[in-house]
N, C-alpha and C positions, 0 to 999 in steps of 0.2 A: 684403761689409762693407768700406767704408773703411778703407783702412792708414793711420794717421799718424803723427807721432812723439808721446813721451810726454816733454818737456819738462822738466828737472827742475832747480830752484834748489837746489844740494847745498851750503851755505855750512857744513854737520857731517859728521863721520863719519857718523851715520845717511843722512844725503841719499848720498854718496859709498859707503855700500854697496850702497845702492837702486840704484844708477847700475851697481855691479859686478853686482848681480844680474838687469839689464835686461839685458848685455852679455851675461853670460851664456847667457841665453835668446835672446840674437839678435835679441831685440825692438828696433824703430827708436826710438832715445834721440837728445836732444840734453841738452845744459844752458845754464841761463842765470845769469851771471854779473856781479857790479860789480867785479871787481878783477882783475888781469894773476896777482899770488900764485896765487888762486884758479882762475884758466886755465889755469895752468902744472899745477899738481894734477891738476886734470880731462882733461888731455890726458896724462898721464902713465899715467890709467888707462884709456884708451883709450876717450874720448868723439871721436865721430868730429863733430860739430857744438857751435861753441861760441860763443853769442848773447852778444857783450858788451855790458853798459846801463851807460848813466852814469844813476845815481839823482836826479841832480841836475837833469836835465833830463826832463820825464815826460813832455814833449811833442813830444819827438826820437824817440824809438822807433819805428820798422813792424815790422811783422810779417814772419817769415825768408819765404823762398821756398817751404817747402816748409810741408807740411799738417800741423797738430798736429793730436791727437786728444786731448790732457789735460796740463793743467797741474800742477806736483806741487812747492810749495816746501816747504823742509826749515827752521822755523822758527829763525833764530840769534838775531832779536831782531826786537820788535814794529816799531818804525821800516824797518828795509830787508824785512819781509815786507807790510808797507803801499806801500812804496816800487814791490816788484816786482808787487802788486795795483794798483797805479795805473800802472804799463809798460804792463803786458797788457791792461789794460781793453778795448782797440780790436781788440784779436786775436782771430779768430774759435775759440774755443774751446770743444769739448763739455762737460769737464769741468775745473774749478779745484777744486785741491784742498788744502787747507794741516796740514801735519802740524805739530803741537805739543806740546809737555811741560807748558802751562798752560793753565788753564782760562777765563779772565777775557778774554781776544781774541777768542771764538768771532763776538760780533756784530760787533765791528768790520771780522775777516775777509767775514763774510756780507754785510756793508754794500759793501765795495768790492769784491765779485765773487766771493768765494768760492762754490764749490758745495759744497764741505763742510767739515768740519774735523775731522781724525780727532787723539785723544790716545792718546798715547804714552811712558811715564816713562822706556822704557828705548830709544826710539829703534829697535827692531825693527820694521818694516812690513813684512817679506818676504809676510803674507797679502793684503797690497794686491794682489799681483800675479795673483789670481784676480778683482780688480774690472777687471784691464784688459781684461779680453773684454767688457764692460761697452756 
C-alpha cells in the first residue's frame, strides 16, 4: 500500500491535537499553513513538514515534493477553508477531508473538492484515525 503523508490545516486546537496524535503514532504528518504565528505553533509541537500558502494568491501554489495520501483541514472559518480548497485543488490527492462544528458549508465544501465532511461540536476526531488505513 502506498505511504503518504496526511496533511493537515490545524488553524484550532482540535486540528493541532489531530496533529499531536498522528505524531504520536508515528504516522507521516505534515501541515498546511497561511500565517508565520501559526508555523511557529506547529513546529513547536513537532511537525517535521510545514507547507506555507499565501491565501491571497491561489494560483502560486505546487504541490510539496513528497506524496500525500489525504487532506484533513480543521475548519476555523468558511473563507480560509474555501481558500485552502481552492490551494489544493491541483494536488493529487486521495482524500480531502474538512472537519466542521457547522452544518450549512457541507456543499460548498463538496463543490470545491472536498470528499467528505465530517461534524463535530466538540472538536474530538481522534476516531478518524482508524479511516487512515483507508
Amino acid at each position: 500500500m502506498e505511504q503518504g503523508h496526511t496533511v493537515v490545516a490545524a488553524s484550532n486546537e482540535a486540528g493541532r491535537t489531530f496533529i499531536r496524535l498522528l505524531l504520536y503514532k508515528q504516522l507521516p504528518v505534515a501541515a498546511l499553513t497561511n500565517n508565520k504565528k501559526e508555523a511557529k505553533l506547529l513546529e513547536q509541537i513537532g511537525v517535521p513538514d510545514i507547507l506555507h500558502v499565501r491565501t491571497t494568491h491561489t494560483k502560486e501554489v505546487s504541490a510539496p515534493a513528497f506524496p500525500i495520501r489525504r487532506l484533513m483541514i480543521f475548519e476555523s472559518s468558511l473563507p480560509l477553508t474555501c481558500q485552502y480548497l481552492l490551494l489544493t485543488a491541483r494536488w493529487s490527492v486521495k482524500t480531502i477531508m474538512v472537519i466542521t462544528s457547522a452544518r450549512h458549508p457541507e456543499a460548498v465544501y463538496k463543490s470545491l473538492g472536498a470528499s467528505c465532511v465530517v461534524y463535530s461540536q466538540t472538536g474530538e476526531v481522534g476516531f478518524l484515525l482508524s479511516r487512515l488505513n483507508d
